[in-house]
Each structure stands twice: as structure tokens, then as C-alpha cells.
Phi, psi and omega in degrees: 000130154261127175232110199272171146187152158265161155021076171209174188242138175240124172239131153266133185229103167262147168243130215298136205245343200178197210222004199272173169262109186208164160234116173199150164301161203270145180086279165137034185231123182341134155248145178266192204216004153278338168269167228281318183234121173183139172250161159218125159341051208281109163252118175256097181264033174266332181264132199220177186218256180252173190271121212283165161213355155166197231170118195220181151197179219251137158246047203295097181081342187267340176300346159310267173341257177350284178340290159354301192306056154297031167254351200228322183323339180279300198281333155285341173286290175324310168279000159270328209216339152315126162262339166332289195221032163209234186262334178074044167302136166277342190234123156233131127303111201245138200234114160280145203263176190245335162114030179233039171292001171256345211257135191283347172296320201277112158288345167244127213289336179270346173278345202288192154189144203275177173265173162237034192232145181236338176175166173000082140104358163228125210232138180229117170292000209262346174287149185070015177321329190274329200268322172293345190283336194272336174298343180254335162299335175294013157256336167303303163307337178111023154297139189253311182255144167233137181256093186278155157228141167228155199259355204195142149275155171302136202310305195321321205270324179252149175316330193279319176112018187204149213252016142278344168106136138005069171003313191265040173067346200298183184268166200230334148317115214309115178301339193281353200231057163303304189301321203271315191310321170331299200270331181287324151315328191285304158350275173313302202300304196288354168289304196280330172325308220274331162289338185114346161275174202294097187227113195253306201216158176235141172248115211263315188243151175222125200348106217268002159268356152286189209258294184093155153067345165258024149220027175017063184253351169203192178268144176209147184217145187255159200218110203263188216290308177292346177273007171265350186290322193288331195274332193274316175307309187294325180300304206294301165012268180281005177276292193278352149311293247228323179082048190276142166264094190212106158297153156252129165269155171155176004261048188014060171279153214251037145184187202279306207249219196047249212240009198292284190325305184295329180294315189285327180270347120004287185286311164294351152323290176287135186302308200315321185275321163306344181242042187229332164300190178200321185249148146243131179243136175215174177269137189246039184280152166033051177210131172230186204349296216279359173262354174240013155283289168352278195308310193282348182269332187301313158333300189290323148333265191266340184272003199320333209264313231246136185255153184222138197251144191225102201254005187206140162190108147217160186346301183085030182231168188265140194100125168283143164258109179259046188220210202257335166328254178316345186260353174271320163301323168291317169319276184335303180301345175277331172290335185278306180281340191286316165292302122335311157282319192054052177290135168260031186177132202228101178224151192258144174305201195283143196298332217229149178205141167267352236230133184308064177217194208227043160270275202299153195282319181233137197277140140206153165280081209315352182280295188286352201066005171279162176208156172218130184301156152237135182334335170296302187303317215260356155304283154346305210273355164308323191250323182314303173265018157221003146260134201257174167304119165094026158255188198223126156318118187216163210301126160233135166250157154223186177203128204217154125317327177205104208268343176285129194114340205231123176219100185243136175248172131205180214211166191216124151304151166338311187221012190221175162241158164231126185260156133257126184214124185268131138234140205239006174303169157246035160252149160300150141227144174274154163245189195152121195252121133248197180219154147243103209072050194179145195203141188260169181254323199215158173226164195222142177245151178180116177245139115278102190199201193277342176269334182237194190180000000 
């Protein structure tokens, strides 16, 4: 097969035909090995590495709001969680809120976020309507997993008295109220549980080694490593009080280095906790490669039991982008934890943005309710809507001309393989796949670049 592009996400999706051992281009038609730039594929699916399990994103403050549009909201969902007429996420993130939908430290008015708690242990579920409406059409669309989280216990529950976190940084939570934090989390879960939706994991904390609270732009509550022990024993607690079919994800630190290993080794320290996770899920902020090699010989080490999920990741840079710059960094960055970490779960910060940053997959305008998709989105949806639940990475090699610049993975389906190939050079390239011990019938092309989506 030939194929050119500059500064594009390419997913080829063949489909496997037999087990024999062959080699052959695709079309039958050669590359030559005298020209200057060109790969060719080596694919080995007998080696195989991990089992993917979905592709997400956070609906974190903007699914108050959105949810609401009914004039636009159908069309924005659809394009996250449609594999029809979008990207086809697998994962949503649901943020119980903490209840600082009043409070005037958070100044923009879309970080507060309301509560379901009306006093102790009483609750109106009728509340956050806009955020629930939009979590159950991403399960109408064809989400399989749900992540409820929360960034904050309800103000009653911390020391400040406010669900932004402690001014001096301090950890901010009442210790006497662990017990209460338990049940009122388990309360939420097992109401939507109850409903029928797919809710896999409770996240109790979210990165819990930031200060929090001085500069009271969202709810945050800090945690030093033994009180997340405490709070994941009590919650683990009240899981097996009550016999809720519920995992904790955590300790969502919000990144591979710094302080992320003492929260984890923190957490396996306790019988109770190591043996009720399944996952460590951490944030993939301000941290690069050579800090998530790193992060993976400590895994192989001490994580041998644990599969690790890479649950926040967006850009961090100021000014919106709709073009191919950022949607090539997300990539890339998607290829590094998927490769290197081998996280079997990838979910991205918030899907939907008002806002002059390099976040949201899709941009809208609150006055109007408009929205416009971005290159970022349909970058993601390069891996979303063609690697399924339960496929498996397995070995690629190439032999290239020119190796900078250039990044490819691949994952193998019941029947099919999906290659992802970043290329971020300013050359063309021809491409061209063989196999080993497997030979395809058919091929699928699917670009992202400034011309395509």
C-alpha cells in the first residue's frame, strides 16, 4: 500500500484472513528501498502486551451547563460517544460534586459544582440534572464503564469548612469523618448503581498531593499519603458492609513522578487496600518520557498484581487550538502511556471547553450554545473508535528512513489489526505492512490532518 501525508494521525485497520506465514504489501504494490522516506511495518500478533479496557473522558463541570442546551446537547454527545457520528469513548467520568455551587472563592461560576446531599445520610437525587442527563445519554450512546469521582469532600466534612482545601495547603479533611465520607459516597453510587448504570470504579480522591485551596479556581482537598490510606480503608469498609459491586480507583496523583510512588506505596502497605484495587491510576501532567520509563521499571517491580490506567491528561497550555499542533501532542502523549506504561485505560480532562486553553476536545460558546469540534477530538477518536474493549497490543517494528518524528503502535482486535501512525515530520511517506504469522484480506485508511477528520 501507498500512502503520503505530512503532520497526520493515520489508523490502517486490516483484517486478518488465517494464521499462515506470509509476506505481503498491501495492493502488491512494492516499496522501493531506494527512495528516500518510507516505513514498512513489521507486525507480530503471537507477542502480545496489554488488554485495553476503554477510552474516556472527564465530564467535569461542563455536563452542568451542556447537559442543559437543548438545543445543541444531542449533537455534542454524539460526537464523543457515537462511533456512528463521532469518536465513540467508552469511559465517562462522573464528578460528584461537593456542594460549592454558592461559593464565591471559586470565581468561575462553571467550576462550583452542586451537591446531592440535603443534610446526613438525605439526599435529592433531582439535583445536577443537567450533569445526570448528560451521563446517561453517554451510556444510551454506548458507554461501557463509568467512573464516579470526587475532587472534594462536602464542606461539613473538612476542616476549613470549604470544599476548596485549606488556604496554607494543609490536608483539609476532618479525620473524625472518614466513616460518614464512606457512606455518603456509597449512598451515591448505589442510587445510580440501582438505576442500572455501568459504575465500575469510585474514585474518593483526586490528586492529593496539591495544596489546594489558594487559589480557589475549582473544589480540591489535599491528602498526605497515610490519610488516603485511611479514607480508602474506610470506603473499602463500607463496600463489603454493604456487599456494593463497586472497585476504588486511585490514588489519582496528578502525576508519574514527584510523589505519585509514596501515595502508592502508601496504599499497598494495607492488606485492606492492596487487595480490593485492581488498577493505579495516575495523571499524566508535567511528566515526560523519561519520567514514565522510569515510573514503569518501579511497576514492574512493586505494581506485578496491578494494571495502571492513565485517568487526567490535558496540554496545560494557554490559547485555544483547533488545528493539528495539539492533536499531534495528544497523540503522541497517547502513544507513550499507551506504550511505555502500557495503561489499559486512557481518559482525557474535560471533553467539552468554554474556555481560551488547549482543554476541551470541543470548544462552545455559552451565550449561544454553539460548538466546534477540534483536531484534538478526532485525534483521540484515531484510537477510540478502532481499538475495542478487550483488544490487545501486540509487537511492531519498521524500517525506516527517518525515525524522528515518526510513532506508531498496534493493537489487534477479534479479527482485525489497527496500526496508529503519528506522523509529525514535514515529509511524506510511503507506508507498507508485513506480518508474521498472519496474512489480511482487506484494508481501511482513516486520517486525521488538516484536511481530514
Amino acid at each position: 500500500m501507498k500512502y503520503i501525508g505530512i503532520a497526520l494521525i493515520l489508523v490502517l485497520i486490516l483484517t486478518l484472513i488465517g494464521c499462515k506465514k506470509s509476506i505481503k504489501i498491501i495492493d502488491n504494490e512494492p516499496i522501493n528501498p531506494d527512495r528516500d522516506r518510507y516505513s514498512k511495518f513489521v507486525v507480530n500478533p503471537t507477542v502480545i502486551y496489554q488488554e485495553m479496557e476503554s477510552f474516556g473522558a472527564s465530564s467535569g463541570w461542563w455536563s452542568q451547563y451542556v447537559g442543559g442546551w437543548d438545543d445543541t446537547r444531542e449533537e455534542i454527545m454524539e460526537y464523543l460517544y457515537s462511533k456512528d457520528k463521532g469518536i465513540g469513548l467508552t469511559n465517562y467520568r462522573f464528578n460528584i460534586g461537593a456542594g460549592s455551587k454558592n461559593d464565591n472563592s471559586i470565581r468561575d461560576l462553571w467550576r462550583r459544582s452542586e451537591s446531592f446531599e440535603v443534610s446526613p445520610s438525605v439526599y435529592d437525587f433531582s439535583k445536577d440534572e443537567n450533569a445526570v442527563w448528560a451521563m446517561r445519554k453517554a451510556v444510551e450512546l454506548g458507554v461501557e464503564e463509568i467512573v464516579f469521582f470526587a475532587n472534594s469532600p462536602p464542606p461539613r466534612m473538612t476542616l476549613s469548612g470549604s470544599a476548596v482545601g485549606d488556604d496554607e495547603g494543609k490536608s483539609n479533611m476532618n479525620p473524625k469523618m472518614y466513616d460518614e465520607y464512606a457512606i455518603y459516597l456509597l449512598d451515591i453510587v448505589e442510587y445510580f448503581l440501582n438505576e442500572g448504570l455501568p459504575i465500575k470504579y469510585l474514585s474518593p480522591i483526586n490528586e492529593p498531593q496539591w495544596d489546594w485551596g489558594k487559589n480557589g479556581s475549582q473544589e480540591g482537598c489535599h491528602f498526605e499519603p497515610n490519610e488516603v490510606v485511611l479514607v480508602y480503608e474506610a470506603v473499602i469498609t463500607e463496600i463489603n458492609r454493604r456487599g456494593t459491586n463497586i472497585l476504588l480507583s486511585g490514588p489519582e496523583s496528578g502525576e508519574w513522578g514527584g510523589r505519585a510512588t509514596e501515595y502508592i506505596d502508601a496504599m499497598l502497605s494495607s492488606d485492606i487496600v492492596k487487595n480490593h484495587i485492581k488498577t493505579i491510576d495516575v495523571h499524566s501532567y508535567w511528566t515526560n518520557k523519561g519520567t514514565k520509563e522510569q515510573f514503569k521499571k518501579y511497576a514492574e517491580t512493586n505494581l506485578k498484581e496491578y494494571s495502571l490506567v492513565m485517568s487526567e491528561w490535558t496540554e496545560m497550555v494557554n490559547g485555544k487550538d483547533f488545528g493539528m499542533d495539539s492533536a499531534l501532542n495528544l497523540a503522541s502523549e497517547m502513544l507513550t502511556d499507551l506504550e511505555v506504561l502500557e495503561v489499559v485505560s486512557w481518559q482525557y480532562w474535560i471533553a467539552v471547553s468554554k474556555y481560551d486553553y488547549r482543554d476541551g476536545l470541543i470548544y462552545v460558546d455559552e451565550p449561544t450554545h454553539k460548538y466546534k469540534d477540534t483536531k484534538r477530538l478526532w485525534a483521540l477518536g484515531n484510537f477510540s473508535r478502532f481499538i475495542e474493549t478487550g483488544a490487545h497490543r501486540i509487537d511492531i517494528d519498521t524500517e525506516s528512513m527517518i525515525l524522528e518524528g515518526l510513532e506508531y503502535i498496534a493493537f489487534q482486535n477479534d479479527n482485525e489489526v489497527i496500526i496508529v501512525v503519528v506522523n509529525d515530520t514535514i515529509f511524506d511517506y510511503d507506508y507498507a505492512v508485513d506480518f508474521i504469522e498472519s496474512d489480511y484480506s482487506s484494508v481501511e485508511i482513516h486520517t486525521t490532518s488538516e484536511d481530514y477528520n
